[in-house]
PDB file with one MODEL, atoms N, CA, C and O in Angstrom:
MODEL        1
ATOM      1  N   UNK A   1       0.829  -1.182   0.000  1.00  0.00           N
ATOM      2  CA  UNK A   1       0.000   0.000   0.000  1.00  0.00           C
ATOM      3  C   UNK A   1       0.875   1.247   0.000  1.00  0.00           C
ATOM      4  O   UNK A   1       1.819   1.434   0.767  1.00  0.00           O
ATOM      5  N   UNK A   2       0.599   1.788  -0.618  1.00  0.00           N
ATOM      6  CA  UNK A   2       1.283   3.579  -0.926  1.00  0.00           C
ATOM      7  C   UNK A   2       1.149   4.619  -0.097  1.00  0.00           C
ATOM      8  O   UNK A   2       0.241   5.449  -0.148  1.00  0.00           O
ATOM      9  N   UNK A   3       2.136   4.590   0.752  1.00  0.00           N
ATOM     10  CA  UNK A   3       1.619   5.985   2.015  1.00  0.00           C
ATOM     11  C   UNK A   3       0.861   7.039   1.269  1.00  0.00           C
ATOM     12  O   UNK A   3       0.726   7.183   0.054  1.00  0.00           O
ATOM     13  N   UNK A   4       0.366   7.791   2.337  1.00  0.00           N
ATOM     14  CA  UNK A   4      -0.421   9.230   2.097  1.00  0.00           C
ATOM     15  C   UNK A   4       0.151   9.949   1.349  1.00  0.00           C
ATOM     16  O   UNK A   4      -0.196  10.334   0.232  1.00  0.00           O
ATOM     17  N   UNK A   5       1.452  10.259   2.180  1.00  0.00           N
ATOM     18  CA  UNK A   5       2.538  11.731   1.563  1.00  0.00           C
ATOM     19  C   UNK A   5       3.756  11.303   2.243  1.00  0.00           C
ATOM     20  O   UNK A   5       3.919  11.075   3.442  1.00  0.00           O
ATOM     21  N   UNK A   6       4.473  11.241   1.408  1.00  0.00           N
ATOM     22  CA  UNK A   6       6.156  11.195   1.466  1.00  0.00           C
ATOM     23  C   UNK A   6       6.826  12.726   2.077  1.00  0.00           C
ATOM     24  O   UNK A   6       6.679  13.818   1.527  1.00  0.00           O
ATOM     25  N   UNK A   7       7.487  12.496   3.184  1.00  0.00           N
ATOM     26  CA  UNK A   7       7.856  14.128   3.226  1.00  0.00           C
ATOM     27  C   UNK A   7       9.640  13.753   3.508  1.00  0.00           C
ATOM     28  O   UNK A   7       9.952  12.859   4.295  1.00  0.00           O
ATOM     29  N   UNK A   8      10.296  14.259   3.037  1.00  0.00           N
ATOM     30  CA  UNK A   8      11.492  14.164   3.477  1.00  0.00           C
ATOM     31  C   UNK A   8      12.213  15.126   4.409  1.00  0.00           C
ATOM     32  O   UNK A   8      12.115  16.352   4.371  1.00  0.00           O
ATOM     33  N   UNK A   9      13.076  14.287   5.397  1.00  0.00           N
ATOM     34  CA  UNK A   9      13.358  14.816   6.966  1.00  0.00           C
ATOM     35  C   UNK A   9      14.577  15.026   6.848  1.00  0.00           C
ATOM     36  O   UNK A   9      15.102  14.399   5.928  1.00  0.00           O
ATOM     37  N   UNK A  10      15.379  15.829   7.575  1.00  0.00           N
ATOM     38  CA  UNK A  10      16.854  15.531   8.068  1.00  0.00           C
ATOM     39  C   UNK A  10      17.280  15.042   9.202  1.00  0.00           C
ATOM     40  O   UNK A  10      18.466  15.050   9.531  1.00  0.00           O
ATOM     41  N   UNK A  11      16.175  14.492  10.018  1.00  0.00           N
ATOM     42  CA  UNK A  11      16.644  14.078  11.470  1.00  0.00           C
ATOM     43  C   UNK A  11      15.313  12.756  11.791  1.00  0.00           C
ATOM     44  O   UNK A  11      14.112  12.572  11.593  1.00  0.00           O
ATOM     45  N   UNK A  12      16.504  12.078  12.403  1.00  0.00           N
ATOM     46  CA  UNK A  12      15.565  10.803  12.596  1.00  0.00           C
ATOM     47  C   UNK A  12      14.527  10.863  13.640  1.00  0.00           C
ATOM     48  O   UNK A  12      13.837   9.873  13.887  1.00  0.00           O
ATOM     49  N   UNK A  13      14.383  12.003  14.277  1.00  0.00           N
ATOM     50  CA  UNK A  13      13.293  12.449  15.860  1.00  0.00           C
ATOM     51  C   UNK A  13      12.358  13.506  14.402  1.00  0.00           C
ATOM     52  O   UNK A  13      12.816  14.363  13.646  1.00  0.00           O
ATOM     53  N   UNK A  14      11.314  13.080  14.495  1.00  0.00           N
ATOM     54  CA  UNK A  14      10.236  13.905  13.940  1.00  0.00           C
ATOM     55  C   UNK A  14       8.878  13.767  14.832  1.00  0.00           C
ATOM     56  O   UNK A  14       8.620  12.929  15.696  1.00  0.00           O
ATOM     57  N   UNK A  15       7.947  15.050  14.261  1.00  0.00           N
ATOM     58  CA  UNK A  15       6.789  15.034  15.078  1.00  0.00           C
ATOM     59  C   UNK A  15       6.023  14.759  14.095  1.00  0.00           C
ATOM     60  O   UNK A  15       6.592  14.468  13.042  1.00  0.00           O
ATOM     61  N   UNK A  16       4.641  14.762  14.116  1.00  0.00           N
ATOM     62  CA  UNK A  16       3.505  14.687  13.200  1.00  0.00           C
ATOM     63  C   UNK A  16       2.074  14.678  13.743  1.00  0.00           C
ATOM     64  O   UNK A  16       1.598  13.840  14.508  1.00  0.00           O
ATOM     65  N   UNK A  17       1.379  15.910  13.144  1.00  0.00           N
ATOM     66  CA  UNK A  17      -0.091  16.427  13.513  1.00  0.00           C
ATOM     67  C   UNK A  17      -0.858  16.352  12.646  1.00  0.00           C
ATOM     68  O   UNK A  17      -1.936  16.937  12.758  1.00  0.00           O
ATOM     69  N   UNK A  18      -0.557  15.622  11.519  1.00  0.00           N
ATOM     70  CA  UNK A  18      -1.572  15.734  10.248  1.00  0.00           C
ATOM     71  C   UNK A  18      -1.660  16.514   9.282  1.00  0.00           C
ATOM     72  O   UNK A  18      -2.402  16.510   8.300  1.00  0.00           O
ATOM     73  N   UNK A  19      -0.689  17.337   9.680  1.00  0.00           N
ATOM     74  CA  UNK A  19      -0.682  18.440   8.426  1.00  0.00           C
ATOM     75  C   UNK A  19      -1.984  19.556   8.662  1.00  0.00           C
ATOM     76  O   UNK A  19      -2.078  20.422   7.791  1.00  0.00           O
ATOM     77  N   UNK A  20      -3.236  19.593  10.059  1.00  0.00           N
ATOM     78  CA  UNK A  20      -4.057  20.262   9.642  1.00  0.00           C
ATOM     79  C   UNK A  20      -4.957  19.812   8.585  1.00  0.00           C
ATOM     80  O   UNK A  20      -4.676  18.945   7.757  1.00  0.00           O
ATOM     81  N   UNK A  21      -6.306  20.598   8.681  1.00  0.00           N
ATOM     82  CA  UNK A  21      -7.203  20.005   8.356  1.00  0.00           C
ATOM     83  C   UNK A  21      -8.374  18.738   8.795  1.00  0.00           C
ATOM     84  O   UNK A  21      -8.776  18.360   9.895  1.00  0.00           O
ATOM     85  N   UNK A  22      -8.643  18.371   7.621  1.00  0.00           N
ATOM     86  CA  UNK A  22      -9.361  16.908   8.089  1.00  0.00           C
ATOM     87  C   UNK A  22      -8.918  15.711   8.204  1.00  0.00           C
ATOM     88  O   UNK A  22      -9.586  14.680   8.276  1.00  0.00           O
ATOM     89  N   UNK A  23      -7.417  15.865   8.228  1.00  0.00           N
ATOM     90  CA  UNK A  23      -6.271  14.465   8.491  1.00  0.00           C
ATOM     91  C   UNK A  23      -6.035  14.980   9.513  1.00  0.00           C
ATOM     92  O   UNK A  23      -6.229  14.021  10.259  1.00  0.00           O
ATOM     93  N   UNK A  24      -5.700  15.945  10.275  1.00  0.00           N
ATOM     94  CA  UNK A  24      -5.228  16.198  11.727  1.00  0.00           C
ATOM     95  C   UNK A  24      -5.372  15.341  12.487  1.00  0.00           C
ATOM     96  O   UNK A  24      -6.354  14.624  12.293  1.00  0.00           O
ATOM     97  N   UNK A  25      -4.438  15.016  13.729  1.00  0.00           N
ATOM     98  CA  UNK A  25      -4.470  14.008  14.899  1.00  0.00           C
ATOM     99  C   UNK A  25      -3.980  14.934  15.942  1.00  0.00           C
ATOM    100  O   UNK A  25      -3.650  16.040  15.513  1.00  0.00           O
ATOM    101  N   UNK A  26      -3.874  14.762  17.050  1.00  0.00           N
ATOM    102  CA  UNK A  26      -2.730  14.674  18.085  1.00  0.00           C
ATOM    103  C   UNK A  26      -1.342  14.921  17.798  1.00  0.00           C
ATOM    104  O   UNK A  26      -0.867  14.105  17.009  1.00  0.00           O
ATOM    105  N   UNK A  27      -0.646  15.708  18.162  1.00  0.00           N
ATOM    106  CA  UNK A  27       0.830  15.866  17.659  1.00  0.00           C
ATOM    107  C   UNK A  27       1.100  14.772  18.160  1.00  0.00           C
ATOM    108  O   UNK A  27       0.410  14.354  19.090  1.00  0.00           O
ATOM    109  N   UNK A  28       2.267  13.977  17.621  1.00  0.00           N
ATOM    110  CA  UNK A  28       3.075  12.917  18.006  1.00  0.00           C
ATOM    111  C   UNK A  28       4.596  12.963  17.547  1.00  0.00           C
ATOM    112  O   UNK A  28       5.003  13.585  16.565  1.00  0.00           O
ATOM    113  N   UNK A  29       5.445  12.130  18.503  1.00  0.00           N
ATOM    114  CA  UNK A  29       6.982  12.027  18.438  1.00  0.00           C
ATOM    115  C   UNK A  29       7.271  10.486  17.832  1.00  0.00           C
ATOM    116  O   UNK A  29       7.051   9.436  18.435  1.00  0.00           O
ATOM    117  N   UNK A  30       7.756  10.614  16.646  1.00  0.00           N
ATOM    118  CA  UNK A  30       8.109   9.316  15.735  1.00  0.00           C
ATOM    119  C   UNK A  30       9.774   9.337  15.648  1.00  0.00           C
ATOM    120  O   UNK A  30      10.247  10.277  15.009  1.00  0.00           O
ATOM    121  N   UNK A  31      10.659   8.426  16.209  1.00  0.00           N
ATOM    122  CA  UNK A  31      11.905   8.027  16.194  1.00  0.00           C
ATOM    123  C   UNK A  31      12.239   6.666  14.740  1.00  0.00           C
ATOM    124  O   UNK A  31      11.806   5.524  14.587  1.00  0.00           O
ATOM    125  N   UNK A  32      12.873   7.240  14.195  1.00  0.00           N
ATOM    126  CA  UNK A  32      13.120   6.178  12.840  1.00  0.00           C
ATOM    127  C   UNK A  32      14.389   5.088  13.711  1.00  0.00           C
ATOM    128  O   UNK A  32      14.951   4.164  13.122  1.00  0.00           O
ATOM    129  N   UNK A  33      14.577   5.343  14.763  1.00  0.00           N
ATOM    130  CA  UNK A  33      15.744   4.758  14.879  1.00  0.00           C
ATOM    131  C   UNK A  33      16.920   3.910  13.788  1.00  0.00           C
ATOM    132  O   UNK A  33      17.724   4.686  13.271  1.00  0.00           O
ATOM    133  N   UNK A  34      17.044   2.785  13.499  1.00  0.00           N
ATOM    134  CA  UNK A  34      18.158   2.559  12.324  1.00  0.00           C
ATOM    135  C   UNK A  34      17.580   2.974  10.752  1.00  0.00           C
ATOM    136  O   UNK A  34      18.170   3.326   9.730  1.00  0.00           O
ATOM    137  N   UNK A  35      16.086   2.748  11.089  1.00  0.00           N
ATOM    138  CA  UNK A  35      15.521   3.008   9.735  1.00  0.00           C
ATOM    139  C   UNK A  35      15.549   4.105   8.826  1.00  0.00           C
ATOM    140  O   UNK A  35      15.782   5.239   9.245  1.00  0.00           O
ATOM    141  N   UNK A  36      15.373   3.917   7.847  1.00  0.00           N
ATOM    142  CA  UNK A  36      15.723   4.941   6.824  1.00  0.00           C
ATOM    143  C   UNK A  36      13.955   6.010   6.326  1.00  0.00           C
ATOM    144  O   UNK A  36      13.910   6.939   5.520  1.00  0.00           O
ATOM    145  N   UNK A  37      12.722   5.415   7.158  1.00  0.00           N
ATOM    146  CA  UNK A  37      11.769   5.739   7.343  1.00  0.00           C
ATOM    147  C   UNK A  37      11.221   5.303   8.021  1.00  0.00           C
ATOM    148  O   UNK A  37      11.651   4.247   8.485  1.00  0.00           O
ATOM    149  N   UNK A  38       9.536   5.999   8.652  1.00  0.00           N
ATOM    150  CA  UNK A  38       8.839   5.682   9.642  1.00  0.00           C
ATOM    151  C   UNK A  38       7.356   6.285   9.019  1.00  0.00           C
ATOM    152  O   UNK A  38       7.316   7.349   8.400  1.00  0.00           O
ATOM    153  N   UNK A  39       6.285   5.537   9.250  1.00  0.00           N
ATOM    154  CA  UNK A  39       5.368   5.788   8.894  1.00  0.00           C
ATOM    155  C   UNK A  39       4.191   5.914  10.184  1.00  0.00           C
ATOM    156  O   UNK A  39       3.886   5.054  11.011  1.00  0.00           O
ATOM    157  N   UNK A  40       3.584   7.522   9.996  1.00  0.00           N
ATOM    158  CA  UNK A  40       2.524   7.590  11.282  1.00  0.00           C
ATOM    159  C   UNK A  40       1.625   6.742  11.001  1.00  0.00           C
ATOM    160  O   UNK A  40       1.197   6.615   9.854  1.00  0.00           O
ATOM    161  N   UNK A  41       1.185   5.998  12.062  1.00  0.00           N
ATOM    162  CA  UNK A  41       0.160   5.586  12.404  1.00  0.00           C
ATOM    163  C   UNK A  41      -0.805   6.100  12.310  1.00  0.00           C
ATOM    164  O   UNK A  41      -1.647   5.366  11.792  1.00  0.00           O
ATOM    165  N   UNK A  42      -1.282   7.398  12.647  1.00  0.00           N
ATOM    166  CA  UNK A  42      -2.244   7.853  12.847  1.00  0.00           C
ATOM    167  C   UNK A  42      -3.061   8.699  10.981  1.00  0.00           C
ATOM    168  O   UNK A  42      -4.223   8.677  10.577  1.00  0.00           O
ATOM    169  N   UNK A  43      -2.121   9.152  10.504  1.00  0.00           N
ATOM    170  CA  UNK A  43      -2.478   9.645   9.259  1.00  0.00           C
ATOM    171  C   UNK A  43      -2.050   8.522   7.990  1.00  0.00           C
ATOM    172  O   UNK A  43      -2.770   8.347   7.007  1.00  0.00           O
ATOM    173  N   UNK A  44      -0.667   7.769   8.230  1.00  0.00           N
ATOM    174  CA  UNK A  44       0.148   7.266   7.232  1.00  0.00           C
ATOM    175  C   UNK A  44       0.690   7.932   6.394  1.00  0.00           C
ATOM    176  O   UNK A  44       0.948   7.510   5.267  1.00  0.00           O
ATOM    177  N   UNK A  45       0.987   9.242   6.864  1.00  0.00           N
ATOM    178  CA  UNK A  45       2.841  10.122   6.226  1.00  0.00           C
ATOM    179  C   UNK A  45       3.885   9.159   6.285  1.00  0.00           C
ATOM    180  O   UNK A  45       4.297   8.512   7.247  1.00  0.00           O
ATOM    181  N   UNK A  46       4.184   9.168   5.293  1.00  0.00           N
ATOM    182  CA  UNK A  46       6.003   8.110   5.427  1.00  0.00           C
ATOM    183  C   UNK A  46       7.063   9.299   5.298  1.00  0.00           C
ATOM    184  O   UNK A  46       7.201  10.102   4.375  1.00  0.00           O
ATOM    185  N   UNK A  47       7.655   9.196   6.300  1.00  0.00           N
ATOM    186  CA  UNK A  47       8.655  10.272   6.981  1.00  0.00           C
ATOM    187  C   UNK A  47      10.159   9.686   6.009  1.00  0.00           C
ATOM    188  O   UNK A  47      10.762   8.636   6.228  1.00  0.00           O
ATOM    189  N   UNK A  48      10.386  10.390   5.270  1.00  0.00           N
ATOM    190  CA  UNK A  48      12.091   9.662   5.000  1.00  0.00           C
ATOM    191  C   UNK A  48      13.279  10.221   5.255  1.00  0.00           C
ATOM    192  O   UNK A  48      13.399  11.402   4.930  1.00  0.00           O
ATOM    193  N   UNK A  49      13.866   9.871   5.576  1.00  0.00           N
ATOM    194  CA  UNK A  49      15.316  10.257   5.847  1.00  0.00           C
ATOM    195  C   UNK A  49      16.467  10.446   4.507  1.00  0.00           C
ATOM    196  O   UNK A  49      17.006   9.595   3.799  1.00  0.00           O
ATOM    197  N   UNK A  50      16.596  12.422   4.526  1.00  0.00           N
ATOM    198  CA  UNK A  50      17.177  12.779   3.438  1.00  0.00           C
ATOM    199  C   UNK A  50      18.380  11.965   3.191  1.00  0.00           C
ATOM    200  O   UNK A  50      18.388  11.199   4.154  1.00  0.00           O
ATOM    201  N   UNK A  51      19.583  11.638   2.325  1.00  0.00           N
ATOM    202  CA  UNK A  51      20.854  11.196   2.090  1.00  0.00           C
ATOM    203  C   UNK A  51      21.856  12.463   2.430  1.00  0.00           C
ATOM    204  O   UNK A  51      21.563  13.658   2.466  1.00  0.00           O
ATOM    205  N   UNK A  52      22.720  12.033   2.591  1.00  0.00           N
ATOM    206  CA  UNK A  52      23.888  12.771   2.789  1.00  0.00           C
ATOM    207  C   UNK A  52      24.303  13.212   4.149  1.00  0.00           C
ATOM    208  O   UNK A  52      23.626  12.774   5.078  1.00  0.00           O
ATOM    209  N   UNK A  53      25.539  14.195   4.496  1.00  0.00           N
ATOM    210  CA  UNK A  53      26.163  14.470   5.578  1.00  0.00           C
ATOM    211  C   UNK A  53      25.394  14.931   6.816  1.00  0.00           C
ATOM    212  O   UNK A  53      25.583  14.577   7.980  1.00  0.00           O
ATOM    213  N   UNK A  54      24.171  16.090   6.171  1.00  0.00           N
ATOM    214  CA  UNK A  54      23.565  16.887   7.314  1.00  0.00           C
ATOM    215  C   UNK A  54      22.791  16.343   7.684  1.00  0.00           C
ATOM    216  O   UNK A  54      21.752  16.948   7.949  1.00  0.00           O
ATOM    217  N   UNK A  55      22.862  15.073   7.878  1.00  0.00           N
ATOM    218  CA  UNK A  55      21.568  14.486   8.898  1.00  0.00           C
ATOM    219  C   UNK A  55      21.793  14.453  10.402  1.00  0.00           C
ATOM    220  O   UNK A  55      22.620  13.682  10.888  1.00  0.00           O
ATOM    221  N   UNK A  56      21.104  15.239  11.103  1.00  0.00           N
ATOM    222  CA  UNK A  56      20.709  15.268  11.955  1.00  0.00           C
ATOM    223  C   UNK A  56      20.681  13.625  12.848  1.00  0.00           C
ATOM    224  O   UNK A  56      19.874  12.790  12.438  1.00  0.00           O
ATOM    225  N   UNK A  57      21.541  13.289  13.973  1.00  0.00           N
ATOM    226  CA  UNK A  57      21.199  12.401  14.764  1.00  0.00           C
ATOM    227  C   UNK A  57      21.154  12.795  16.417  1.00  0.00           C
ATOM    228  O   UNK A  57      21.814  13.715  16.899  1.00  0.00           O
ATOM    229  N   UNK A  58      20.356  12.023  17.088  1.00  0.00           N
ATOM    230  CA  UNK A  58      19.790  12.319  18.386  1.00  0.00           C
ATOM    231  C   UNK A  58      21.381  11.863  19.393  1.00  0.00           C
ATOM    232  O   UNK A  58      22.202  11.000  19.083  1.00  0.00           O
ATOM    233  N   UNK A  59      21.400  12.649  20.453  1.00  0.00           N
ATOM    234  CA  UNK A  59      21.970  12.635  20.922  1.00  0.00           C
ATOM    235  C   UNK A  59      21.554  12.004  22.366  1.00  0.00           C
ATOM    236  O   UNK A  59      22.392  11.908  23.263  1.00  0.00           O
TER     237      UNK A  59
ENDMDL
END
């Protein structure tokens, strides 16, 4: 199945509220940990993790 919306991230700690509107949820905290994406539960945004140097990791 084909997520909602693809958004691309630079850091593997993201939030997600739906974007607003009539997809809106609850803000939430999504950790990709090794993964290279994470998909909300609540809407099904697939979060991806840009390529290259400036990525952002949690400390």
């Amino acid at each position: 199945m084909k997520p909602a919306e693809e958004i691309e991230v630079s850091a593997r700690e993201i939030s997600c509220d739906g974007g607003g509107g009539a997809s809106s949820h609850p803000r939430i905290f999504l950790n990709m940990g090794d993964k290279e994406f994470i998909d909300c539960p609540y809407c099904g945004r697939r979060f991806v993790l840009k390529e290259g140097p400036d990525v952002a990791t949690a400390h």
